[in-house]
C-alpha positions in Angstrom: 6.1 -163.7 211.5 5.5 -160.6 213.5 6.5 -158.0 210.4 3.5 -160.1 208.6 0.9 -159.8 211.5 2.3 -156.0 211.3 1.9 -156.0 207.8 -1.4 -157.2 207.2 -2.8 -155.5 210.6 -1.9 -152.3 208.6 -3.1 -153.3 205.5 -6.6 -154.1 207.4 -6.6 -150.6 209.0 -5.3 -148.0 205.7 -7.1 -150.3 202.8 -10.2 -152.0 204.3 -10.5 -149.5 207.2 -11.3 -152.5 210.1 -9.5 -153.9 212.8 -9.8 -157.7 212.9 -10.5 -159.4 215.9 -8.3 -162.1 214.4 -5.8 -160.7 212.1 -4.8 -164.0 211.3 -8.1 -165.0 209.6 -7.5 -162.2 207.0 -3.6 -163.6 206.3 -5.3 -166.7 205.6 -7.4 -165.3 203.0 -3.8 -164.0 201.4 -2.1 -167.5 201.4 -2.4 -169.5 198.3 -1.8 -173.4 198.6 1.6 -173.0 196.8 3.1 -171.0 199.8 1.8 -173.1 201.9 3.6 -175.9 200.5 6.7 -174.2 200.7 6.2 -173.1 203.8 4.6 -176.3 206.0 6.5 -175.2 209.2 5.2 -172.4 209.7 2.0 -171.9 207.8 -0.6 -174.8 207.5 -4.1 -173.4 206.3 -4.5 -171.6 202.6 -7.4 -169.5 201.5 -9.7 -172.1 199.5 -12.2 -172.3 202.7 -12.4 -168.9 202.8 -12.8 -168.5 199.0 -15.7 -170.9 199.4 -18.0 -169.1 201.7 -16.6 -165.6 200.3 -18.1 -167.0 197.2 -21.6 -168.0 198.5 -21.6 -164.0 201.0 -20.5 -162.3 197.2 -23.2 -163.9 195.6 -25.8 -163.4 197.9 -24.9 -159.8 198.1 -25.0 -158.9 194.6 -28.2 -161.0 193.9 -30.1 -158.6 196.4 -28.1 -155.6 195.4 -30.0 -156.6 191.5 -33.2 -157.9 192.9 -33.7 -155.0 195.3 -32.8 -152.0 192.8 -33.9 -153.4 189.3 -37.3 -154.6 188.1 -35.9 -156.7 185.2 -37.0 -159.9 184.2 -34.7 -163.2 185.8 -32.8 -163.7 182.7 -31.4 -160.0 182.3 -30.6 -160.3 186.5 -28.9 -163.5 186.0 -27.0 -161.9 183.3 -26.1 -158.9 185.7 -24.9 -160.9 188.2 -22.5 -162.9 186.1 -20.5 -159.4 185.0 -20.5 -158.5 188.3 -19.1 -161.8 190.0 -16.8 -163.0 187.1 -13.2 -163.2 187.2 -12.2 -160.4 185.0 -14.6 -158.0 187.7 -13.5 -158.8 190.5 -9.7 -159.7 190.3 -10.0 -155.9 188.6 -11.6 -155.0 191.9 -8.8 -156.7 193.7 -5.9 -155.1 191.6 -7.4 -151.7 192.7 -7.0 -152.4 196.4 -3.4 -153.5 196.1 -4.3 -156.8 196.8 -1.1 -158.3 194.4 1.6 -156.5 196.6 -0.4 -158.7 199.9 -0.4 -162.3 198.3 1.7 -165.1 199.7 2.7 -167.1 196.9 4.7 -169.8 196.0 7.8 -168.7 193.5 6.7 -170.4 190.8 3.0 -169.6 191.3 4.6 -165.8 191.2 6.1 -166.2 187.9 2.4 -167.6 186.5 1.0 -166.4 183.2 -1.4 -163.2 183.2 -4.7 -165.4 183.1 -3.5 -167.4 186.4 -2.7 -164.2 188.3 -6.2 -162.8 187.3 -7.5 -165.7 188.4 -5.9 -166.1 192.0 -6.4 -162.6 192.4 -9.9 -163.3 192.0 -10.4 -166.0 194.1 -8.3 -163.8 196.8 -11.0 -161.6 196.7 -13.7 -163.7 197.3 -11.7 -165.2 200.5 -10.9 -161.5 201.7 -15.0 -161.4 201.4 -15.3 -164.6 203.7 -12.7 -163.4 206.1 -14.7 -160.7 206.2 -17.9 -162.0 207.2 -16.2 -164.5 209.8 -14.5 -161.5 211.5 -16.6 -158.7 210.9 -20.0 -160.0 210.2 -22.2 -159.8 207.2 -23.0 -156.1 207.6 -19.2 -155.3 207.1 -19.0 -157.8 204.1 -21.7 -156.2 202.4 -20.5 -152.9 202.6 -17.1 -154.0 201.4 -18.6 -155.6 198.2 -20.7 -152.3 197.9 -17.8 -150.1 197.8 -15.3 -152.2 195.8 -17.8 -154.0 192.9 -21.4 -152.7 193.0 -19.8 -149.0 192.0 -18.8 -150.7 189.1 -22.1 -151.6 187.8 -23.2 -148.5 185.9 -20.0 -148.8 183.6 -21.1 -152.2 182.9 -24.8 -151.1 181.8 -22.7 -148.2 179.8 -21.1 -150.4 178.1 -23.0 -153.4 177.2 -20.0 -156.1 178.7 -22.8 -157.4 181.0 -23.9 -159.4 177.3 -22.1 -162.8 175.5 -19.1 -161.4 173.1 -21.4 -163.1 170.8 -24.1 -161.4 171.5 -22.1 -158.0 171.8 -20.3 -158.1 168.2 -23.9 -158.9 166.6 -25.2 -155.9 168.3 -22.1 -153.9 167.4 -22.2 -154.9 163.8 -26.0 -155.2 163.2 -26.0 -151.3 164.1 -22.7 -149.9 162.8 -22.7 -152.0 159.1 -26.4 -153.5 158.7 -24.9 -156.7 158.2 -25.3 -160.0 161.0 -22.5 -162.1 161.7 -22.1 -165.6 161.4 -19.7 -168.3 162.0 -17.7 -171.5 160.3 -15.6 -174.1 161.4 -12.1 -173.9 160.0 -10.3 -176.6 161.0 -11.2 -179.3 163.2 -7.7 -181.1 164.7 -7.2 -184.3 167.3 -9.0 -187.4 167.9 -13.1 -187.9 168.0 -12.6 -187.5 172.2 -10.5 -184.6 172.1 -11.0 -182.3 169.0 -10.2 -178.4 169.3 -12.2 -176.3 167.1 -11.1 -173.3 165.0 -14.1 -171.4 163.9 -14.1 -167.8 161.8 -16.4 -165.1 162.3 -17.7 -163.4 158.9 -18.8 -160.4 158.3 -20.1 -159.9 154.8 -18.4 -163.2 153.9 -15.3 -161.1 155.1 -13.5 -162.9 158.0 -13.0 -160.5 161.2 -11.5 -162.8 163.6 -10.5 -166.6 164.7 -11.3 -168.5 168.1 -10.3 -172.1 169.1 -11.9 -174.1 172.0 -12.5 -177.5 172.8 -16.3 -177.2 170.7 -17.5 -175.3 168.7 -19.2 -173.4 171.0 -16.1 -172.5 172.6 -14.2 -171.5 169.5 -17.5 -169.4 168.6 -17.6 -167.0 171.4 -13.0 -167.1 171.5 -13.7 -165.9 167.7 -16.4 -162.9 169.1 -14.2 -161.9 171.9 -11.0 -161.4 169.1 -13.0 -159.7 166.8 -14.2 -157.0 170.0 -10.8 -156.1 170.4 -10.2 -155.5 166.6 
């Protein structure tokens, strides 16, 4: 136990440059539920508290970061706001800090797939952010978020990833080939309450790419992000 209050009171200090009046509060923000589970001797609280009000201090932040520095209309800011705070953004801001070599996980939770790491890691960020504002204050939190999100902001004006995929590829291919997408249901498979969609994207009448989801919706925007990458 005392190479982890070492470890973390050192992690505090070289990465987040702060020395917690409770080191403790920022392990907690580290422990996933699985290692709790494995551990119930000697560990009994896991991050999802933290993650909560880290959720409600990131939000906050970034709202007034928008509302404060951009006169654009609701729509555009909620729009903003969403790149900033989703999953891919943040666990990326996470990843950057090291945060993956700091995570107490169960073994099997360790040997997850990709999207389940991005997403703990992500949530691990957000409870960092509450542990932050519990030990440090709000000031402290804010300045955090600044440093580690908010400087990614002008790569996501740059780059347009702020917009829907859907909205993205008929922006893409509107100005690159003239032409507007548009999309059709493949294949429709399971019962009435529990159908997954396969829908195309054309181009043309040429199809660029396939999505599935749960409706059609779903499979629509799957089938946008696909053809992105191509």
């Amino acid at each position: 136990m005392h190479n982890q209050v070492q470890k973390f009171t050192d992690f505090a200090q070289d990465t987040l440059g702060l020395v917690f009046n409770d080191i403790q509060t920022l392990m907690t923000a580290f422990t996933h539920r699985s290692y709790v589970n494995e551990h119930k001797k000697s560990v009994s609280e896991h991050n999802e508290r933290l993650e909560f009000l880290g959720d409600a201090v990131l939000e906050l932040v970034v709202t007034d970061f928008l509302f404060n520095n951009y006169d654009e209309q609701e729509g555009i800011l909620t729009n903003w706001r969403s790149a900033l705070v989703r999953t891919e953004s943040i666990s990326a801001a996470a990843e950057k800090l090291g945060f993956a070599d700091m995570l107490r996980l169960s073994k099997g939770e360790r040997q997850g797939s990709d999207r389940a790491r991005l997403q703990i890691l992500a949530n691990t960020y957000e409870s960092v952010v509450g542990a932050l504002y519990l030990d440090q204050g709000y000031d402290v939190a804010e300045a955090f978020i600044k440093e580690t999100l908010l400087c990614t902001f002008d790569e996501i004006l740059k780059t347009g990833s702020w917009m829907d995929p859907k909205s993205r590829f008929q922006e893409k291919v509107q100005s690159e080939e003239g032409f507007t997408p548009h999309y059709r249901v493949i294949e429709e498979n399971g019962p009435d309450h529990d159908k997954i969609f396969t829908v195309g994207v054309f181009v043309n009448d040429e199809l660029r790419a396939k999505g599935t989801g749960p409706s059609k919706q779903t499979a629509q925007v799957a089938a946008a992000e696909k053809a992105l990458e191509k």
